[in-house]
C-alpha positions in Angstrom: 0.0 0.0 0.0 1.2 3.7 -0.6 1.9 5.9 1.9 1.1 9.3 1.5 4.0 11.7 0.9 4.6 14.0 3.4 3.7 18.1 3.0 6.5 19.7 1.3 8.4 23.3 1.8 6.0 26.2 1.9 5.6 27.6 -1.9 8.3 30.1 -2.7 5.5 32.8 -4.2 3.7 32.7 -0.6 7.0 33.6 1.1 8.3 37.1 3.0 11.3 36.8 0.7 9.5 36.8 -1.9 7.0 39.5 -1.2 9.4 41.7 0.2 11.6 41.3 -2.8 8.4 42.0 -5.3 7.7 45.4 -3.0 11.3 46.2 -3.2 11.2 46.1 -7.2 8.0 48.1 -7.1 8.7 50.8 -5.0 12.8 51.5 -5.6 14.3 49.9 -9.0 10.8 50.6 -11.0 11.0 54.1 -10.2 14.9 54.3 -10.8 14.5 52.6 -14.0 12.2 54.8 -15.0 14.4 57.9 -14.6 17.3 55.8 -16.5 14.9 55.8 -19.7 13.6 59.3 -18.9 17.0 61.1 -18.7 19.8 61.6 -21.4 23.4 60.9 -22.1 26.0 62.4 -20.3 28.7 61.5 -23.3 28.5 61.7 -27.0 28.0 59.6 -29.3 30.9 57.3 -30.7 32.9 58.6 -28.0 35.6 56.9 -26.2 33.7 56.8 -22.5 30.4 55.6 -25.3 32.1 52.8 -26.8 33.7 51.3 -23.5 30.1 51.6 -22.0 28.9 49.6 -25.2 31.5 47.1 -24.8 30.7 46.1 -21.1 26.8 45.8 -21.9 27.5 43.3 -24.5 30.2 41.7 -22.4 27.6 41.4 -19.4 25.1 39.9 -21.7 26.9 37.1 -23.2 28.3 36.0 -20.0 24.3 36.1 -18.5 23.3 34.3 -21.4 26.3 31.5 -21.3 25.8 31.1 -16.9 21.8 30.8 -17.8 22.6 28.1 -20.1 25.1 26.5 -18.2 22.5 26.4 -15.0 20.2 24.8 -17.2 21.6 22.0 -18.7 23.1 21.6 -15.6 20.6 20.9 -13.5 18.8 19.2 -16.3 21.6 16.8 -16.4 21.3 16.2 -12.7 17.4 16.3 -12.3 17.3 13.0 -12.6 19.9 11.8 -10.2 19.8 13.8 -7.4 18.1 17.1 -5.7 20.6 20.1 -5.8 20.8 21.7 -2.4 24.4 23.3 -3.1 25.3 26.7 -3.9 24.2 30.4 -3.3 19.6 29.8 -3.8 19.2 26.7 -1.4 21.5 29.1 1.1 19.6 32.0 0.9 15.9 29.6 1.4 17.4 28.2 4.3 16.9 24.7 2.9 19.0 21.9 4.5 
């Protein structure tokens, strides 16, 4: 006969972290992003300062794009095997 599994962690999207972090967007970065698209550029075009700037964006977003792939294949590679409770996210949950 099966036993009935037992209750697991509380969902992440009911969570204080979670809510606090949502309010937090909200009611500072929203606002501050905001003014980023609202005000203009302190530095010409084609500039020196302009293409460095360039540059690092670009930089920063191939190397998000290559660590979200690696995360995903691997944990996908692992799913199967075992649970992942190592590194930074489990930490900051407090899971064991």
């Amino acid at each position: 006969m099966l036993k009935p599994s037992p209750p697991g962690p509380r969902a992440l999207h009911s969570s204080r972290v979670f809510l606090w972090r949502r309010q937090l967007g909200s009611w500072i970065l929203l606002p501050l992003a905001l003014a980023a698209i609202l005000s203009g550029r302190y530095w010409l075009e084609g500039s020196a300062r302009d293409d460095i700037i360039d540059g690092l964006s670009v930089a920063l977003l191939i190397a998000g794009v290559a660590l979200r792939s690696w995360a995903t294949l691997y944990i996908g590679g692992h799913k199967s095997q075992k649970l992942i409770t190592e590194g930074v996210l489990p930490q900051v949950l407090g899971l064991p």
